[in-house]
C-alpha positions, 0 to 999 in steps of 0.5 A: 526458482534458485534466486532469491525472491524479490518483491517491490511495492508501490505506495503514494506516501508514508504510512500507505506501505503499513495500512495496505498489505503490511501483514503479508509483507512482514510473512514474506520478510520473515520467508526470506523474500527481499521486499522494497516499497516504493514510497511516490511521495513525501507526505508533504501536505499532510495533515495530523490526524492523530489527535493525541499527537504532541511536537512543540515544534510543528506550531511555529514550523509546520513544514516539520511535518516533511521531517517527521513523516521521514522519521516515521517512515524509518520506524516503520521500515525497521518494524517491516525489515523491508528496504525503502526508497522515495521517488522524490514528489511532492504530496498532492494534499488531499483538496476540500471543496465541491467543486474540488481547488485546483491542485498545487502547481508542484504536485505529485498528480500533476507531473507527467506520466513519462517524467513520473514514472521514470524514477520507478522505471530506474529503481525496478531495473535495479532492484529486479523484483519478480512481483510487483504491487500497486493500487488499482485504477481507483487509487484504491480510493480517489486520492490524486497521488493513489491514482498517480500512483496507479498509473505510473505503477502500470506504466512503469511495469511494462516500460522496465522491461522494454530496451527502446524506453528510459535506454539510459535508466538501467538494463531492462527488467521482465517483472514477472506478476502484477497485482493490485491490493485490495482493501475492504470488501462487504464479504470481509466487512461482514465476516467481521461484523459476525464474527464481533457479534459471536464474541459479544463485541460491539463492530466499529464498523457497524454503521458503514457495513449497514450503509455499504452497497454491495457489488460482487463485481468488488468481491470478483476482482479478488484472485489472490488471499495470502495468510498471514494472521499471525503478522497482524501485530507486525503490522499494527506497530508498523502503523503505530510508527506513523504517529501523526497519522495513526491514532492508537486508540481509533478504529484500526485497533478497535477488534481484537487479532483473534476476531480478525484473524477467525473472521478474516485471515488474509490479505487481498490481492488482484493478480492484473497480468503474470507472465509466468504461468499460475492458476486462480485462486492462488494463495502466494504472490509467487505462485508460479515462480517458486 
C-alpha cells in the first residue's frame, strides 16, 4: 500500500486511550503510521483517584474536573503524537449499588445507537483509517460507556462504509480491519508473576492471579500480539499525564519495564473481521495491508 497508514481508536473517556493499547500506538506513531483516538466521552462524572492529587479549586467546583481531564487528555495526546477528537457525550458515571441507580437521563449509555454513532461515522469517513480498534462486547470490562462504546464502534465500522446510511456525514469509507483490544489474560498474569519470582520481586498482582479463573476461551480470542516493549515508558507518561486518575506510586508501575517486557512483550489484539486477506496469528495490526 503507497498510502500512509492510518489507524483510528475508539476510547470511552480520557485516560482509556493510555491504559489499553498505548504502547503499540506510540511503535505505530514513531513508524510513521498517522494514529487518531476517538475519545466518546468527556469523563464528566469521574472521580479522583489518584490520592496524591492536589487542586485548590476542585473543592469549591467540582465540575472542574471536565476542565482538568481536558488538559490531561492534551498532555497525553502529545506524549503519544496521535491526533484526538471527542465525540462530545456526557460520562455515564461508573454507579454504585446492588441493585444498580438508574443512569443519568443525559448519559452517554443512554443515547441511541443510531444518534451515537453518527459522530464516529462522520469522523471515520474523514479521517479514512485502514484499522479500526475498540473494546469487545464486554466493554472490556462492564462499564456502561465501554460497552456503548463497543456498540457504536461495531456499528459505526459497518455504517461508514455504506453510501445509503448517514448520506450527509461524508463519503463512504471500507475501514479495512477491526480488532478489539484485549487487556489481561491469566497467561500474561502468570508469565509475570514468574517472571517477578525470577528476579526476587514481590507480584502486586499475586492475589488476583490466585483468584483468577482461568478460561481458555479468553486466551483464544487472542489473534494479534504487537511488540513493542520498547515504548512502555511511552506509555507510562501518557498515563502519568492523567493525574487525577493515575497514582504514580499504584499498581500500574509496581513491576519494572525489564520484567514486563521478558515476561510479556506485546500488546493484544483480537482481529473481529478484515477485508483484506491476513493469516492468524499476525504481529502487525496491518498486516495484509502493507
Amino acid at each position: 500500500m503507497a498510502e500512509k497508514l492510518r489507524l483510528m481508536h475508539v476510547h470511552a473517556h480520557p485516560d482509556d486511550e493510555s491504559s489499553k493499547g498505548a504502547a503499540s500506538t506510540a511503535k505505530y506513531v514513531a513508524e510513521g503510521v498517522d494514529v487518531h483516538v476517538a475519545t466518546c466521552t468527556g469523563g464528566e462524572r469521574g472521580s479522583i483517584l489518584n490520592p496524591g492529587f492536589e487542586h485548590s479549586g476542585i473543592t469549591d467546583n467540582p465540575e472542574l474536573i471536565t476542565e482538568i481531564r481536558r488538559e490531561e487528555m492534551d498532555r497525553a495526546r502529545e506524549i503519544l503524537g496521535v491526533k484526538q477528537d471527542w465525540l462530545g457525550f456526557i460520562d455515564s458515571g461508573w454507579p454504585d449499588g446492588d441493585p444498580k441507580p438508574p443512569l443519568p437521563e443525559d448519559c452517554f449509555a443512554l443515547v441511541p445507537i443510531e444518534e451515537a454513532a453518527a459522530p464516529l461515522v462522520r469522523l471515520i469517513r474523514s479521517f479514512r483509517p485502514h484499522v479500526l480498534t475498540t473494546y469487545d462486547e464486554n466493554g472490556g470490562y462492564p462499564h456502561p460507556d465501554h460497552i456503548k462504546c463497543h456498540e457504536i464502534s461495531v456499528y459505526a465500522y459497518e455504517a461508514a462504509a455504506d453510501p445509503d446510511r448517514y448520506p450527509e456525514l461524508g463519503e463512504p469509507w471500507q475501514v479495512s480491519k477491526l480488532y478489539y483490544q484485549l487487556s489481561w489474560n491469566y497467561a500474561r498474569m502468570k508469565a509475570i508473576d514468574d517472571e517477578m519470582t525470577k528476579h526476587g520481586l514481590d507480584n502486586p498482582f499475586a492475589e488476583r492471579l490466585a483468584k483468577w479463573e482461568r478460561k481458555p476461551e479468553d486466551e483464544a480470542r487472542m489473534t494479534t500480539q504487537v511488540e513493542c516493549a520498547e515504548y512502555f515508558s511511552v506509555r507510562d507518561a501518557a498515563l502519568l499525564a492523567h493525574a487525577t486518575q493515575i497514582d504514580p506510586n499504584g499498581f500500574w508501575f509496581a513491576i519494572p519495564h525489564q520484567v514486563q517486557a521478558e515476561a510479556w512483550p506485546t500488546e493484544d489484539f483480537q482481529l473481529v473481521d478484515s477485508k483484506v486477506q491476513t493469516a492468524i496469528p499476525e504481529t502487525d495490526l496491518f498486516a495484509g495491508l502493507r
